[in-house]
Backbone and ligand atoms as CSV (ligand in chain L), in Angstrom:
chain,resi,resn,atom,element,x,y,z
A,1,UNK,N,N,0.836,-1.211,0.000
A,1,UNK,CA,C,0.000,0.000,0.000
A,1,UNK,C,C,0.864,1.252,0.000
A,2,UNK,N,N,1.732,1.075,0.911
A,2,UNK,CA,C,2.713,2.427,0.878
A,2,UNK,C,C,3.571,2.581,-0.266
A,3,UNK,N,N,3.820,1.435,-0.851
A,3,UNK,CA,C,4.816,1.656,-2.533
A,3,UNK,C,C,3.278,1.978,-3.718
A,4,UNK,N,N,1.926,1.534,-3.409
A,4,UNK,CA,C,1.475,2.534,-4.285
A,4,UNK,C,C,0.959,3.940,-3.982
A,5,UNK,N,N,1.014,4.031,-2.841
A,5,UNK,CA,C,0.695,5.588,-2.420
A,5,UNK,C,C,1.875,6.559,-2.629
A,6,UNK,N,N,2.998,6.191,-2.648
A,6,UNK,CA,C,4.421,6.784,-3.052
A,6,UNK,C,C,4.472,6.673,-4.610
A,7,UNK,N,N,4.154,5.964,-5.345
A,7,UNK,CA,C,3.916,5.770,-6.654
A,7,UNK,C,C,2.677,6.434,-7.423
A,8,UNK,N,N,2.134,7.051,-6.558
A,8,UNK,CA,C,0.833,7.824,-6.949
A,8,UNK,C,C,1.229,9.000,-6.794
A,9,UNK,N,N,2.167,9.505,-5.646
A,9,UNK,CA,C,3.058,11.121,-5.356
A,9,UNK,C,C,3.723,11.263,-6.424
A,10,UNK,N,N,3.873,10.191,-7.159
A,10,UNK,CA,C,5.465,10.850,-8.014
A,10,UNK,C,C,4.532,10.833,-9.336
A,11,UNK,N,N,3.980,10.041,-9.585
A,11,UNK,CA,C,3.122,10.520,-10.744
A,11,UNK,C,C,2.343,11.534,-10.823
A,12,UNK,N,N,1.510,12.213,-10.178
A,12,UNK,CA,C,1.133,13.574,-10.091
A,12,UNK,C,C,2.321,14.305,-9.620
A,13,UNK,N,N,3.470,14.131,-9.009
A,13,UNK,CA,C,4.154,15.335,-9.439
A,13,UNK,C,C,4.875,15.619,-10.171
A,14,UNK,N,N,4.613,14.098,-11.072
A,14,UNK,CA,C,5.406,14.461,-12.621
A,14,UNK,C,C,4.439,15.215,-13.575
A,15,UNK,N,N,3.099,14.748,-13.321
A,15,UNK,CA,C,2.301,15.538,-13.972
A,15,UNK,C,C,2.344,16.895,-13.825
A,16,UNK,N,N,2.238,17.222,-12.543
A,16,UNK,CA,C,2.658,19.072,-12.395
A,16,UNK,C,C,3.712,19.810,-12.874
A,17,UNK,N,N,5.155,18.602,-13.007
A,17,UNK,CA,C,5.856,19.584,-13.730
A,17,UNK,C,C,5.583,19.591,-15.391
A,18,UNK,N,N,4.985,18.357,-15.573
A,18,UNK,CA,C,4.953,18.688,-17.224
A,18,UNK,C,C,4.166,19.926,-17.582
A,19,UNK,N,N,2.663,19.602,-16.740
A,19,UNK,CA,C,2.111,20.899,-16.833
A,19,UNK,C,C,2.703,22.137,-17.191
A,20,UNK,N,N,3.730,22.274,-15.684
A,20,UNK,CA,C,4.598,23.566,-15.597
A,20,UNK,C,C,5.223,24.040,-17.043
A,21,UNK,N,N,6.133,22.564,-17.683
A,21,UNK,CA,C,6.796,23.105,-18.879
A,21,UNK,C,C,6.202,23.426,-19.954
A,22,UNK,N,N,4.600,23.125,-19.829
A,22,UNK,CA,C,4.055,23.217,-20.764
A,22,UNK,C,C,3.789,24.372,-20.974
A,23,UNK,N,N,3.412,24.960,-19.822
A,23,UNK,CA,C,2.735,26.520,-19.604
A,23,UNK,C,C,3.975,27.656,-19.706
A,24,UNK,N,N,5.158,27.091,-19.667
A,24,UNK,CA,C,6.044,27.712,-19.886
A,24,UNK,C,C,6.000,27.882,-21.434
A,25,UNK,N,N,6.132,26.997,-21.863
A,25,UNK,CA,C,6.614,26.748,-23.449
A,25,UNK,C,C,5.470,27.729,-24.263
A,26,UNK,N,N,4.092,28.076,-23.463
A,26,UNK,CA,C,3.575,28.937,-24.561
A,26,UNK,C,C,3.400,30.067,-23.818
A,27,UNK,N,N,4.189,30.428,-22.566
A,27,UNK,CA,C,4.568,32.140,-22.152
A,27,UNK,C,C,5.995,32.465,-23.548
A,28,UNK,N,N,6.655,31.323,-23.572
A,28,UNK,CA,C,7.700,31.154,-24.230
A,28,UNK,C,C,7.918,31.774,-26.026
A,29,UNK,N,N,6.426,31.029,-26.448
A,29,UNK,CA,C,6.012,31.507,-27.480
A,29,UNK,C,C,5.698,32.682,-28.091
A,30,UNK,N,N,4.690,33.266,-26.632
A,30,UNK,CA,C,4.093,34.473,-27.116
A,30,UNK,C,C,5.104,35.317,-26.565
A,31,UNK,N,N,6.119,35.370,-25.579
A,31,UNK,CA,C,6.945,36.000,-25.233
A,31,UNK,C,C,7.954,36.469,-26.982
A,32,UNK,N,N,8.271,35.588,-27.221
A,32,UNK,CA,C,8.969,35.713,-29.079
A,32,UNK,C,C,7.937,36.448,-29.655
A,33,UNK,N,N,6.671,36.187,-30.027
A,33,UNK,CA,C,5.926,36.520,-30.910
A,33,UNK,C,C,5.575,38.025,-30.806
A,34,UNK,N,N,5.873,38.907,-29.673
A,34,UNK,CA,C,5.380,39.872,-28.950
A,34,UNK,C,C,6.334,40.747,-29.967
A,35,UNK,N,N,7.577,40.186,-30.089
A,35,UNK,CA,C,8.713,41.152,-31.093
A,35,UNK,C,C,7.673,41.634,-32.516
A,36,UNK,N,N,6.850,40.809,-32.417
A,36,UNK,CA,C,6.128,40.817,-33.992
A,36,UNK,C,C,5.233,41.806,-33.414
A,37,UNK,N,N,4.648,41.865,-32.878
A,37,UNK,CA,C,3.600,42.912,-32.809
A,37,UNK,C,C,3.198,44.045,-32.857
A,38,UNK,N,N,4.374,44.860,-32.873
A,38,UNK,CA,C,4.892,46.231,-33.033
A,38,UNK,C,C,4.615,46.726,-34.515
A,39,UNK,N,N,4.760,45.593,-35.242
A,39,UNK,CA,C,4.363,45.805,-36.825
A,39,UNK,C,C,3.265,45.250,-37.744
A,40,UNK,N,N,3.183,43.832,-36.419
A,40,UNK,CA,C,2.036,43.252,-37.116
A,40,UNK,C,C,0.974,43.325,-36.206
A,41,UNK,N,N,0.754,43.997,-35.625
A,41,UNK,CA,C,-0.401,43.771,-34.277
A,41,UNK,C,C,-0.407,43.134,-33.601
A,42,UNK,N,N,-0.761,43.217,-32.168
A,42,UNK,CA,C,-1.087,42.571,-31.229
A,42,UNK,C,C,-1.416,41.003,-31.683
A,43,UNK,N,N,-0.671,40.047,-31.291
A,43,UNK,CA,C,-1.534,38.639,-31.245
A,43,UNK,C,C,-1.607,38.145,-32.772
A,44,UNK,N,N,-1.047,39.493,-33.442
A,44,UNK,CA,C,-1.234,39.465,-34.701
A,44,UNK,C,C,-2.379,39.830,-35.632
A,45,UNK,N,N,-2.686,40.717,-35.103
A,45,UNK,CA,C,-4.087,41.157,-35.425
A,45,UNK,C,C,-3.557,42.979,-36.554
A,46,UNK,N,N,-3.443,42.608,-37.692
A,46,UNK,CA,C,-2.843,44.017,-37.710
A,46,UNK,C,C,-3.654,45.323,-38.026
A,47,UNK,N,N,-2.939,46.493,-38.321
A,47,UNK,CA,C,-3.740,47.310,-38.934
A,47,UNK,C,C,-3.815,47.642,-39.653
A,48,UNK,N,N,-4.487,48.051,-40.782
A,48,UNK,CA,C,-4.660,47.798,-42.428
A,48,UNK,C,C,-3.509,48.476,-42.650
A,49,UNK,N,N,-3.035,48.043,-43.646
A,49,UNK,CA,C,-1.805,47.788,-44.742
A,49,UNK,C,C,-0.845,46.941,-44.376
A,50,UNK,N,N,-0.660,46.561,-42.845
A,50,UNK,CA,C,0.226,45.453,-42.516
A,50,UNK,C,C,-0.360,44.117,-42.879
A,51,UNK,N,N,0.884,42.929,-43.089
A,51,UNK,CA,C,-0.247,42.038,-42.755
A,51,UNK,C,C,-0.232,41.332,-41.920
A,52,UNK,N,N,-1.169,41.015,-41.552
A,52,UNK,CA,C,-1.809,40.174,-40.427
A,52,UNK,C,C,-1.436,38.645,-40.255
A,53,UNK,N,N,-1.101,38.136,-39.187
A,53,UNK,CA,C,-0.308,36.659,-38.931
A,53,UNK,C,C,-1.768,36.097,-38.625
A,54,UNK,N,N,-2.600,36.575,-37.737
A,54,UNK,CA,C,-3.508,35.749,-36.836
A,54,UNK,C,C,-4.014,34.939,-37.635
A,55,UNK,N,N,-4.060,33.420,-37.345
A,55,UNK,CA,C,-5.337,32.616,-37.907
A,55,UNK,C,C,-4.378,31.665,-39.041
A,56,UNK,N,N,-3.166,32.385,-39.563
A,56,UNK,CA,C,-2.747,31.702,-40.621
A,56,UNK,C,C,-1.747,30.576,-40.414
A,57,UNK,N,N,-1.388,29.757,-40.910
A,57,UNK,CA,C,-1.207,28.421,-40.807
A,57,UNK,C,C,0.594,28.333,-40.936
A,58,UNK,N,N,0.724,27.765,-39.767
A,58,UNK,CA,C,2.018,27.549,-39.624
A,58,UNK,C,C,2.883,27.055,-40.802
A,59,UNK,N,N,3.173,26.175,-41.653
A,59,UNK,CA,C,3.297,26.080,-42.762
A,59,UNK,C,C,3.595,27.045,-43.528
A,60,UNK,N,N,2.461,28.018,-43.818
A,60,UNK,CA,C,2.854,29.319,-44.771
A,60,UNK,C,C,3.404,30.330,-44.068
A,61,UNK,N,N,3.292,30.509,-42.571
A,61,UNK,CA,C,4.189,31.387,-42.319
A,61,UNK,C,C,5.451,30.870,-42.311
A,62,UNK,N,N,5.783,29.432,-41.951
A,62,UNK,CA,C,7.187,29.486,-42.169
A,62,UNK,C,C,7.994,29.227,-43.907
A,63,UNK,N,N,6.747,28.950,-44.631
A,63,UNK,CA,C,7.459,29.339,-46.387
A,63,UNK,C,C,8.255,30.579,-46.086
A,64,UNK,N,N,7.057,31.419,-46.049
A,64,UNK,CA,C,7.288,32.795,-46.169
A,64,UNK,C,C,8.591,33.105,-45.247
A,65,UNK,N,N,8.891,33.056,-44.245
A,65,UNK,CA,C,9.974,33.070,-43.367
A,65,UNK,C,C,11.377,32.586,-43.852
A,66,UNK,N,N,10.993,31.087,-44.476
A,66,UNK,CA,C,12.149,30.737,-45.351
A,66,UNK,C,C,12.406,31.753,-46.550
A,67,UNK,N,N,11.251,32.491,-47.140
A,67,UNK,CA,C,11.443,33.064,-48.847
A,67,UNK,C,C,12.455,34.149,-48.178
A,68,UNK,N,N,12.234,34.556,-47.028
A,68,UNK,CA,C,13.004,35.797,-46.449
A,68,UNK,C,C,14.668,35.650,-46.524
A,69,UNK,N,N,14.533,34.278,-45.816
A,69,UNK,CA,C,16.007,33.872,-45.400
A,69,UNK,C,C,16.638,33.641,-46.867
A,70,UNK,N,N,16.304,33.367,-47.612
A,70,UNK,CA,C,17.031,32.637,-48.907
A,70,UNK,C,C,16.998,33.671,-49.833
A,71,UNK,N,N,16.419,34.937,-49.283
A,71,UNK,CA,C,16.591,35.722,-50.466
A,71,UNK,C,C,15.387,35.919,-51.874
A,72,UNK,N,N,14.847,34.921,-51.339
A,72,UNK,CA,C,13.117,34.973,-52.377
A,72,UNK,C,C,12.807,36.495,-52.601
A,73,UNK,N,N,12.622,36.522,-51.120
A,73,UNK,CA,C,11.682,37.419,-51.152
A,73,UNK,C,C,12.490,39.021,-50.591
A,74,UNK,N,N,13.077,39.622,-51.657
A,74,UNK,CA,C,13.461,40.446,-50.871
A,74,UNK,C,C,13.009,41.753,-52.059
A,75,UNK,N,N,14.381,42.777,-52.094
A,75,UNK,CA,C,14.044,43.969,-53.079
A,75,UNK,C,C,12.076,44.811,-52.018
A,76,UNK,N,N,11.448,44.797,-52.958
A,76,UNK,CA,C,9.844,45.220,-52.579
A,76,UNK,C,C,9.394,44.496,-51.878
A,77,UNK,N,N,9.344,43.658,-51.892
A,77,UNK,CA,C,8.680,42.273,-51.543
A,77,UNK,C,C,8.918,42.071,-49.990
A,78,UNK,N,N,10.202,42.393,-49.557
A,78,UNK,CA,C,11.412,42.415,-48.893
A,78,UNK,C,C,12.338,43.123,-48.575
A,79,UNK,N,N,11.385,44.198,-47.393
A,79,UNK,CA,C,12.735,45.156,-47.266
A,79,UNK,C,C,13.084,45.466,-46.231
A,80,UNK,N,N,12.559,44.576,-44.765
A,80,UNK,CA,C,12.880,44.596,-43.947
A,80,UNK,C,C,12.979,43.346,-42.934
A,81,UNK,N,N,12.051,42.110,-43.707
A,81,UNK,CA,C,11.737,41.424,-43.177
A,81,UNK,C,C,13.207,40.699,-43.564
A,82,UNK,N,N,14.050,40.100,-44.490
A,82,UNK,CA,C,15.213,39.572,-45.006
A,82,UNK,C,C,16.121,39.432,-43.499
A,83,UNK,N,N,16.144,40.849,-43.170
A,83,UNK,CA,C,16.852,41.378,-42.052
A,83,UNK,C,C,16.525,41.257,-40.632
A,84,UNK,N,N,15.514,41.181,-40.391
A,84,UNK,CA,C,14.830,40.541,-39.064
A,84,UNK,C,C,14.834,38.992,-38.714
A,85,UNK,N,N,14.643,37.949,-39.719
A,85,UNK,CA,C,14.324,37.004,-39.872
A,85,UNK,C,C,15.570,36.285,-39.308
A,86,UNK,N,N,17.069,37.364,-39.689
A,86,UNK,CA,C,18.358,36.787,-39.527
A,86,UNK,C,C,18.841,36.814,-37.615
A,87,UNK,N,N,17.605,37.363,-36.966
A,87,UNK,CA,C,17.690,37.478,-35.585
A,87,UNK,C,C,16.504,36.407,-34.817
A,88,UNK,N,N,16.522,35.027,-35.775
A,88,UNK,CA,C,15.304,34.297,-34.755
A,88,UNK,C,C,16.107,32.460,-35.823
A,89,UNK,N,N,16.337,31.543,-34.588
A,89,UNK,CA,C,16.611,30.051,-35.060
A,89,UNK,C,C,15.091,30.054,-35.870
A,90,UNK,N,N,15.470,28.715,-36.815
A,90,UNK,CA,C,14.268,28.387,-36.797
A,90,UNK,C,C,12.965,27.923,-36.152
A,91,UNK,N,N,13.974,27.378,-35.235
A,91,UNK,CA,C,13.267,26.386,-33.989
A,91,UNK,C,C,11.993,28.046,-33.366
A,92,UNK,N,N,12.750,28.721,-32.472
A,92,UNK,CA,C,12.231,29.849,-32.336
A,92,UNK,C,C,11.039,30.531,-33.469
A,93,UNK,N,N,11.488,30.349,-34.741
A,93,UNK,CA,C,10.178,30.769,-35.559
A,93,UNK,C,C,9.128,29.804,-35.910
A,94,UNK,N,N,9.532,28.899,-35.675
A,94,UNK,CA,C,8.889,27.684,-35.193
A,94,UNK,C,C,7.437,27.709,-34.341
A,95,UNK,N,N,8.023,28.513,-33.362
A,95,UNK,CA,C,7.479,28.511,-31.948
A,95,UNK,C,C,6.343,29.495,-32.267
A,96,UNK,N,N,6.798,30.639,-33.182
A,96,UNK,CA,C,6.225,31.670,-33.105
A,96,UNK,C,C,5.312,31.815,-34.259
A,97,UNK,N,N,5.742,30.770,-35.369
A,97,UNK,CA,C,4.488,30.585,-36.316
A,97,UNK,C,C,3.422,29.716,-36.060
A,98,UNK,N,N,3.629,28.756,-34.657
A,98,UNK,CA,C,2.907,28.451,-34.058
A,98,UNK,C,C,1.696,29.342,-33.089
A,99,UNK,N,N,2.535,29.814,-32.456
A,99,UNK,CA,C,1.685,30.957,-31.916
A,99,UNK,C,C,0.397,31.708,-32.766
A,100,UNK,N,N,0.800,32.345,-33.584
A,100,UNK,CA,C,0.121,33.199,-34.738
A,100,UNK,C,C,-0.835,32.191,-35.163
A,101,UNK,N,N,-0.541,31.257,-35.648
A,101,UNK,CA,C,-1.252,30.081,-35.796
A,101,UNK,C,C,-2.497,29.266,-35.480
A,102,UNK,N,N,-2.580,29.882,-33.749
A,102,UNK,CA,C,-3.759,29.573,-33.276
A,102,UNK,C,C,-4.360,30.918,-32.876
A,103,UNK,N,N,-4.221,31.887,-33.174
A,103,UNK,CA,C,-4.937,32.956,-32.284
A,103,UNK,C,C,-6.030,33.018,-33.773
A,104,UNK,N,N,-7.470,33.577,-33.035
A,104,UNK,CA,C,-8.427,33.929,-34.041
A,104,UNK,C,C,-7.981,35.043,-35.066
A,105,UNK,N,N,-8.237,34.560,-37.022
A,105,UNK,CA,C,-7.968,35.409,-37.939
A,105,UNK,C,C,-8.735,36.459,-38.027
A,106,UNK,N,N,-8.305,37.605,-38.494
A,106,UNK,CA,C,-8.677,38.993,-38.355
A,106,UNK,C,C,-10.037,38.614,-39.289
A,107,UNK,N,N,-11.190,39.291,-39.436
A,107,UNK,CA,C,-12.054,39.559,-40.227
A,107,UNK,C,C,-11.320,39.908,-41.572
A,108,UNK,N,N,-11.723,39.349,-42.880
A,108,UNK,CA,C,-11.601,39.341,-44.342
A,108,UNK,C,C,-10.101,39.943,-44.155
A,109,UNK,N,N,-9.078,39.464,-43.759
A,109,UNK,CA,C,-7.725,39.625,-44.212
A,109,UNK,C,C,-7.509,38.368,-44.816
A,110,UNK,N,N,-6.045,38.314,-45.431
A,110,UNK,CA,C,-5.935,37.398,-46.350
A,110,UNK,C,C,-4.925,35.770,-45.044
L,1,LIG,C1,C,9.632,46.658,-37.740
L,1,LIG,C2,C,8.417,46.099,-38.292
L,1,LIG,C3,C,8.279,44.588,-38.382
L,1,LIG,C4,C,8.474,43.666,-37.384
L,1,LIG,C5,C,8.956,43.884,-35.961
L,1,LIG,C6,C,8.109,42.379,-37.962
L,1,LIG,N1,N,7.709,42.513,-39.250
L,1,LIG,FE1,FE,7.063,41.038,-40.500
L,1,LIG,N2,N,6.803,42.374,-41.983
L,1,LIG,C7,C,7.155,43.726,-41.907
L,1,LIG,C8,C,7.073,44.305,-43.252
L,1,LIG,C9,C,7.378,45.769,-43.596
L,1,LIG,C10,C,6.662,43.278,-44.103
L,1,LIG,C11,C,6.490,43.327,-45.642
L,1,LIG,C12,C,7.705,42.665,-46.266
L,1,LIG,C13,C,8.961,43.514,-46.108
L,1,LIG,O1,O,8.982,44.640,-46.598
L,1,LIG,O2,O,9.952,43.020,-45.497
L,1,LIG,C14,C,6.481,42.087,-43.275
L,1,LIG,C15,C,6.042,40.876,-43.755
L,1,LIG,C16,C,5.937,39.728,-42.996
L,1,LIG,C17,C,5.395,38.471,-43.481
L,1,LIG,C18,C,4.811,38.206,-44.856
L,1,LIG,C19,C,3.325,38.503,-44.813
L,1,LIG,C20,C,2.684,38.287,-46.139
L,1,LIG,O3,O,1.509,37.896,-46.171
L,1,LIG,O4,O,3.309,38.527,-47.187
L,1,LIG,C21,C,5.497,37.576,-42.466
L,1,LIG,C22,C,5.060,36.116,-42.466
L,1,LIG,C23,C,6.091,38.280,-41.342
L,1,LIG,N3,N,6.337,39.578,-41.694
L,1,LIG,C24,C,6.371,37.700,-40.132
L,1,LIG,C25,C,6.934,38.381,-39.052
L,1,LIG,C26,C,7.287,37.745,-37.822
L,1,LIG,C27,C,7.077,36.273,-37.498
L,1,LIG,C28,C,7.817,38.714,-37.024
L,1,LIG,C29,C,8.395,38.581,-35.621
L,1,LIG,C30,C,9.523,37.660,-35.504
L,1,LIG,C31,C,7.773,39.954,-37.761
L,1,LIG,N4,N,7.254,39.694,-38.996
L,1,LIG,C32,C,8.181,41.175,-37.275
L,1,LIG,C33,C,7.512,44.412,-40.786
L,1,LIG,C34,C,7.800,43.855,-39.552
């Protein structure tokens, strides 16, 4: 009885820390993503003529992230983002096209 009541402590307090890292990992997220917001809005919500992250799908934000890095997308297309992009791992944009990813998409943005 006492090796499963000791075996029941350690499993809920493994559960609490996963919890913990979990809840970390998306202060973690939006903590990164917050750099974005200054240009793209809050949460990603932007204001017309920017565009807007919220809602859109991890996948295409990280194309687009790659077109930056490789030079796709630069000149017009690309004239500031080339240069920002070179201050985040992928892993990190990762995190953060995740983020954007789930927050609700703006009304009729693209
Ligand atoms: C200082 C302003 C600024 C900040 C900060 C900024 N961006 Fe941008 N972003 C732009 C501009 C301007 C463009 C248009 C492309 C260009 O000129 O580089 C753009 C375009 C984009 C696009 C392409 C959107 C589309 O539909 O074509 C993505 C994706 C993007 N940014 C992601 C991010 C992410 C992720 C971050 C945070 C790590 C971020 N941006 C931070 C200014 C900013």
């Amino acid at each position: 009885m006492r090796l499963f009541v000791t075996g029941l402590a350690l499993c809920v307090g493994a559960h609490a820390a996963l919890a913990q890292a979990q809840a970390q990992d998306a202060n973690l997220a939006r903590n990164l993503a917050a750099a974005c917001f200054s240009c793209h809005g809050t949460d990603g919500h932007a204001q017309s003529g920017m565009a807007s992250l919220a809602g859109r799908p991890q996948a295409e934000i990280m194309r687009i992230i790659g077109e930056f890095r490789s030079g796709a997308r630069s000149g017009e297309q690309g004239t500031l983002m080339p240069q920002l992009v070179k201050g985040y791992t992928d892993a990190q944009m990762a995190l953060i096209a995740d983020y954007f990813s789930r927050q609700k998409p703006v009304q009729g943005a693209p």
